[in-house]
N, C-alpha and C positions, 0 to 999 in steps of 0.2 A: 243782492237784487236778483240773480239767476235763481237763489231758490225761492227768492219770494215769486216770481215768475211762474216759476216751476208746479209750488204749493197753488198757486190761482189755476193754472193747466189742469192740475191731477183736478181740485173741484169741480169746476166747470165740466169736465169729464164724466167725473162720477155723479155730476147733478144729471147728467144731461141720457145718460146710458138707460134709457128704458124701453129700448125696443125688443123684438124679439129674434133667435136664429133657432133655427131649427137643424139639428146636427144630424150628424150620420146616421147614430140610434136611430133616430125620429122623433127624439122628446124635443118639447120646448125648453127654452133655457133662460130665467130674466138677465137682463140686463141692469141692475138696480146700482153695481158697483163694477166699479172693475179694480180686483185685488187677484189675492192667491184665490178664491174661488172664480172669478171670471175666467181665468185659466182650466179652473177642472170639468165648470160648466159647460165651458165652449168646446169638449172634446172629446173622443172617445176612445178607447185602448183598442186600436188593431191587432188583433190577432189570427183572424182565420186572412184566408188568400183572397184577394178580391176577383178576378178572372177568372147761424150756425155760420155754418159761417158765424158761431160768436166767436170774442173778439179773442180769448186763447188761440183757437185754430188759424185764424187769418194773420196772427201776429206771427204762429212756428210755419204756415205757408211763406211767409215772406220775410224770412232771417236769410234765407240764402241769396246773393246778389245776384245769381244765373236767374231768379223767378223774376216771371211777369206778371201781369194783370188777368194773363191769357193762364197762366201756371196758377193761378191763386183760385181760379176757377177748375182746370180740370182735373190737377192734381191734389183738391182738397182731402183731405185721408176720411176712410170710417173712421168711428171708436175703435172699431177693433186695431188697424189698423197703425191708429195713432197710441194706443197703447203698447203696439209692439218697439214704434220707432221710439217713446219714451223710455221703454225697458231697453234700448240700442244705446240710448245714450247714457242711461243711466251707468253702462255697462263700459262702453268708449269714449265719454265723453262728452259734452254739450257740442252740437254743430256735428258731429259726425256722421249722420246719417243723411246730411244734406252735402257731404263729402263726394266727389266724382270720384269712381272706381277705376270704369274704363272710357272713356271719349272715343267719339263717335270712329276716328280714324284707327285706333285701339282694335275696336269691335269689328271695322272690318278686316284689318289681323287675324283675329278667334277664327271668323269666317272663313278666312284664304288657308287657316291651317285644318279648317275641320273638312275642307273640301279637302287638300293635301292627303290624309290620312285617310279617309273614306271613300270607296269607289260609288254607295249609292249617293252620294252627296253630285249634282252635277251643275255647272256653270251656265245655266239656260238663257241668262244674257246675252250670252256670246253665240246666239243664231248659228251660225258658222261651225261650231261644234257640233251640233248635232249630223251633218256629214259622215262623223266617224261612227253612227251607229248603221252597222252593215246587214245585209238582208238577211245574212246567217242569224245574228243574234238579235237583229225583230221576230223572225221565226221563233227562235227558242224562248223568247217573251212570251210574243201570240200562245202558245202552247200551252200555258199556265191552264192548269183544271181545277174544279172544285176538288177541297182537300177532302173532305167527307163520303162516304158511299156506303147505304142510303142517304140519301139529305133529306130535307122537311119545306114544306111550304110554309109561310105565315098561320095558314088556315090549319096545318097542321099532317097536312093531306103530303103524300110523300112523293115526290118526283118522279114519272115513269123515264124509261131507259131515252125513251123516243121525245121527252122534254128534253133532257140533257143534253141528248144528241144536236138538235136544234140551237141550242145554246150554243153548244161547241161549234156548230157550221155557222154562226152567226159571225165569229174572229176573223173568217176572211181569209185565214193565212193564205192559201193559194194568192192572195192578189199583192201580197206584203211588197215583193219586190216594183210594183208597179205604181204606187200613190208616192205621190209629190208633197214632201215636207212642207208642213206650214208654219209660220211665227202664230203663236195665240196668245192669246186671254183672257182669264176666265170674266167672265161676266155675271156669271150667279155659284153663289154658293153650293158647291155638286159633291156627289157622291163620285171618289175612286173607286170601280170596282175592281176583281180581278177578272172575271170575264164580262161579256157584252149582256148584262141582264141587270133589268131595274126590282124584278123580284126577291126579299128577302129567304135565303137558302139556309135553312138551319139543322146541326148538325141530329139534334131531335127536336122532337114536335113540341118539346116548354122548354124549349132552351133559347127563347124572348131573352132579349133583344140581342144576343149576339149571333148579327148575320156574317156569314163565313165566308162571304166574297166582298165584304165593304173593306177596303183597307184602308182611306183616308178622307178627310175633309179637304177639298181644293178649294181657298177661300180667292174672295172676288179680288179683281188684279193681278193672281200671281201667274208670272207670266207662261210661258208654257211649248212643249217641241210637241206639236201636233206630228202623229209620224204617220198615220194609217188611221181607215175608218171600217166600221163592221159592213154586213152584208146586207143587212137592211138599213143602211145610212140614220140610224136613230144614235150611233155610236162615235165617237173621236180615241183612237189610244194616244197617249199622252203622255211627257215627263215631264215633271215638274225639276225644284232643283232636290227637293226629298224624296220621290217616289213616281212609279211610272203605272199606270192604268187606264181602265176603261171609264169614259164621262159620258155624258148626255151631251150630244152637240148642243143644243139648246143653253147650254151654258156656256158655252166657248163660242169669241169670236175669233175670224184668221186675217190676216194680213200681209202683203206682201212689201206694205209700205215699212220700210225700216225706221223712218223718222218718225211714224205714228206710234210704231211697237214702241221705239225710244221714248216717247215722249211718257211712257205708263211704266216701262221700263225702269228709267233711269231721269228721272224727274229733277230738275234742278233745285224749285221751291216747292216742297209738300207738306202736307200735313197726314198724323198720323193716329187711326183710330186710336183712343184712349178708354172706349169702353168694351164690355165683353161681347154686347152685339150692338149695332145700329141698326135702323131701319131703313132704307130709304125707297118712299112707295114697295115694291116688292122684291128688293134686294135686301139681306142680312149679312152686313158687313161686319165683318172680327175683328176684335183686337190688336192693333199691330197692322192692318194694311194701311199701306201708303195711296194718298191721292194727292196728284199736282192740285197745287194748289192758283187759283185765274186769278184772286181779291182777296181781300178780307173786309171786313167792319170790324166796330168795337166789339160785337155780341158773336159771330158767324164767319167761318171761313167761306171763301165762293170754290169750289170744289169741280173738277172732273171725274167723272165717275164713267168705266169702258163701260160699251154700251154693242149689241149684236145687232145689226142690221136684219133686214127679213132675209135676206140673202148671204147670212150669217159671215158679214163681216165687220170688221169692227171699226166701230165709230167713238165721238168725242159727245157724252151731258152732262149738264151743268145741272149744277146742286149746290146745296149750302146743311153746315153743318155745323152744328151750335159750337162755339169754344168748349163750353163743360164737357162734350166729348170726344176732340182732338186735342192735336198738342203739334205745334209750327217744328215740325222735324221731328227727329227719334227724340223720344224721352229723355232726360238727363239719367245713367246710371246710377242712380246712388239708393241707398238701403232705404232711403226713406219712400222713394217711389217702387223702386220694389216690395214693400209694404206694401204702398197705397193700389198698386196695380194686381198682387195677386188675392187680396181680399176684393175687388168686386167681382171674383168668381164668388164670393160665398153663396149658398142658395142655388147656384144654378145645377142643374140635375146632370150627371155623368150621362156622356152620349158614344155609344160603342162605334170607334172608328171617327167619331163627330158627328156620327149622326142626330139628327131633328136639335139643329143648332147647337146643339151640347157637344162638354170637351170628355174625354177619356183621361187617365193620367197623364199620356204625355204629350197629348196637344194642349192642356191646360200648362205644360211648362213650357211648351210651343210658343202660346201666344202668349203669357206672361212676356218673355225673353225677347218675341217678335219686337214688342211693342218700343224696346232700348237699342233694336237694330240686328239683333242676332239673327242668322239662318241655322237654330238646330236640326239635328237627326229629329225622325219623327218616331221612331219608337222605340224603348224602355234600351232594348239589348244593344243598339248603335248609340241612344245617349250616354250609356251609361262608360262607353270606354273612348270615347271622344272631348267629348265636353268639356274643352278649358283643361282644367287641373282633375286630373281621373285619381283618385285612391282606392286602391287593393283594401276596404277591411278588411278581407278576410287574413290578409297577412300582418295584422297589429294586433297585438293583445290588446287586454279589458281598457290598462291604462292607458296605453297610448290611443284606445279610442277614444275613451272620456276627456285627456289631452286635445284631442283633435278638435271635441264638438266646443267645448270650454273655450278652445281660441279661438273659434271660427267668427271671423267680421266680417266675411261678404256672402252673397248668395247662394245658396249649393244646392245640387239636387241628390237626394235620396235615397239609393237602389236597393232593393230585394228581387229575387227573380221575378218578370212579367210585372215589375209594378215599380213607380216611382215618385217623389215628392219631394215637395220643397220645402227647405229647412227655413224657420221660421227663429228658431232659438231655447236659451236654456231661462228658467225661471227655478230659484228655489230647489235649483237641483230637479228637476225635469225636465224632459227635451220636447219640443214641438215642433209637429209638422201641418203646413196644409196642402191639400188634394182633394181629386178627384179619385173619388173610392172604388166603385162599381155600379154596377148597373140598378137604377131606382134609386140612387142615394144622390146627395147633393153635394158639393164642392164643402169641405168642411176644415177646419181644426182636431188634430189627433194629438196623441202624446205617443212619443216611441222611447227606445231605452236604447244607449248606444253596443250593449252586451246583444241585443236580437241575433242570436245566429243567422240567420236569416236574412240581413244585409248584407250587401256585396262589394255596391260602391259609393263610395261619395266625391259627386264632381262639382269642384269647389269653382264658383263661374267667376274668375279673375283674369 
């Protein structure tokens, strides 16, 4: 019966496979089957440096007794997708990939030890902490300059001495010791910079789109140690629990109400994005935040959404947000939603730092990982020696690499220097990865080879 199940899956599959992706090259690629060419189709050989619900689907949605009604809807896999966790099981086993990894209590373990180990990793929950950041080492924050000299405008036009100047008197430092800590929240999707400026600074004039002062994406809800503002109050510096910089107050609200931070904070019943963006009116919410949750229906959660007052502080609105793109708590870990959650990056377009809603490499594994409960590092060189289970390839020979990738049953990320990805699996003796490539390309499928001198690490997320 399981293979006659099986053989109706794989049809239904390959009846149903004729849409199109468009890959890192840029060629189109049909979708007519999915076999050993669906694999070669859908991918491309990395080598330079980047830097229906018919009734198969809704029958392997609802084999695992943790799924709901609310799961059958937002966790329903692509093609692509479910032809990986086919090839999962084909590999492990029937029902494997609807296997829990880590639970939810688990995960915050990984958590408390990747804060443990890492000193930018920081506890921004706990208000209270931020106390220990003293006026000496906000000063030597503040300080931070552009890394480049000459820099470049957008237009291409090169920054005079007395722009710069300007910029740097914007930090404020002189006043560091004097502003009063605030709880925040982000409220709109912002640019991290490193200094108080919304203009992109490049290191030459076609060196689109990486701006040399954006360091991250701070996505809406997370929470925040507001410590100091610039000199023209168009600024907040801020730490998050990954990184600390300069935002658009316009993005952040402040509070000094501790039960209201809580309540965005550390939410008792939430829900949690399941798609790679939502919309709401003119907020773009990612992957992976959390919103308390007021109600549900059958079809819609009734949602809180933080929200900035004119007087930028922060407040409580209600929203509602279709089941197909949340999920009642953190995702369930297991291989089949990791699947299902890191192909609907496919398509979307690498965004340097996050910027214009796009992920880079490693906020694509950011919010993958978010979305099951994780707080990772946010870039390539802190992921790759933290993460769960960290291995040295460069200290294994050939075989014990090809051993490694051979056994490998749960999630893992990637490493080469300045670049990272997620391990997807071996087929017919070739390995796959997907990622976010570089700038202009899209979120795609790759083939790597476990021999690349050129990897460094692989952190296996168990």
């Amino acid at each position: 019966m399981k293979n006659v199940k099986k053989l109706l899956y794989l049809t239904i599959i390959f009846g149903c496979c004729i849409g199109t992706l468009v890959c890192v090259a840029g060629c189109e690629t049909s979708h007519k089957k999915i076999d050993k060419d669906h694999l070669e189709k859908h991918t491309e050989a990395r080598n330079s440096e980047p830097s229906e619900t018919g009734e198969s689907e809704q029958n392997m949605a609802t084999e695992s007794p943790s799924e709901s009604y609310q799961d059958v809807l937002c966790l329903n896999p692509s093609k692509e997708a479910s032809w990986w966790i086919n090839n999962y099981e084909e590999i492990h086993g029937d029902g494997s990939a609807s296997q829990v990894i880590l639970d939810v209590e688990q995960i915050k373990a990984e958590n408390s030890a990747m804060e443990r180990l890492a000193e930018y990793i920081v506890d921004v929950k706990n208000f209270e902490k931020s106390n220990d950041t003293t006026e000496t080492q906000l000063r030597s924050w503040l300080s931070a300059e552009i890394s480049y000299s000459p820099c470049y405008k957008e237009s291409g036009i090169r920054f005079s001495k007395a722009e710069i100047s300007a910029i740097y008197e914007n930090r404020n430092i002189d006043a560091a010791g004097s502003f009063v800590k605030k709880r925040g929240i982000a409220t709109g999707r912002a640019d991290m910079r490193t200094v108080p400026c919304s203009e992109i600074v490049l290191k030459a004039p076609d060196n689109m789109p990486y701006d040399r002062i954006q360091e991250t994406e701070i996505i809406v809800g997370m929470p925040l140690w507001v410590l100091h503002e610039s000199l023209d109050n168009e600024f907040y510096y801020v730490q998050s629990y990954y990184y600390r910089g300069w935002v658009k107050k316009s993005d952040v609200a402040v509070t000094d109400n501790e039960e209201l931070w809580n309540y965005f904070v550390r939410p008792d019943n939430f829900a949690v994005v399941a798609d790679p963006i939502v919309k709401f009116d003119e907020k773009n919410i990612d992957m992976g935040v959390v919103l308390p949750i007021e109600g549900e229906e059958q079809k819609v959660f009734k949602v809180t959404l933080p929200e900035r007052t004119a007087n930028g502080e922060l407040a409580k609105k209600s929203a509602t947000i279709d089941k197909t793109k949340a999920h009642k708590g953190f995702i369930p870990y297991t291989m089949s939603n990791y699947y299902t959650q890191a192909f609907k990056y496919i398509g979307t377009i690498y965004g340097w730092g996050g910027m214009n809603n796009g992920v880079d490499c490693s906020s694509f594994v950011c919010a993958v990982m978010r979305s099951f409960g994780f707080e990772m590092p946010r870039n390539t060189s802190q992921q790759s020696k933290i993460m769960c289970e960290p291995v040295d390839l460069k200290a294994l020979s050939l075989k014990e690499r090809e051993d490694l990738f051979v056994e490998l049953d749960s999630p893992a990320a990637l490493f080469n220097p300045g670049h990272v990805r997620l391990v997807l699996g071996e087929k017919d003796g070739k390995y796959y990865v997907i990622h976010a490539p570089s700038a202009g390309k899209p979120v795609c499928v790759a083939e790597f080879t476990p021999i690349d001198e050129n990897l460094t690490y692989l952190s296996i997320i168990k």
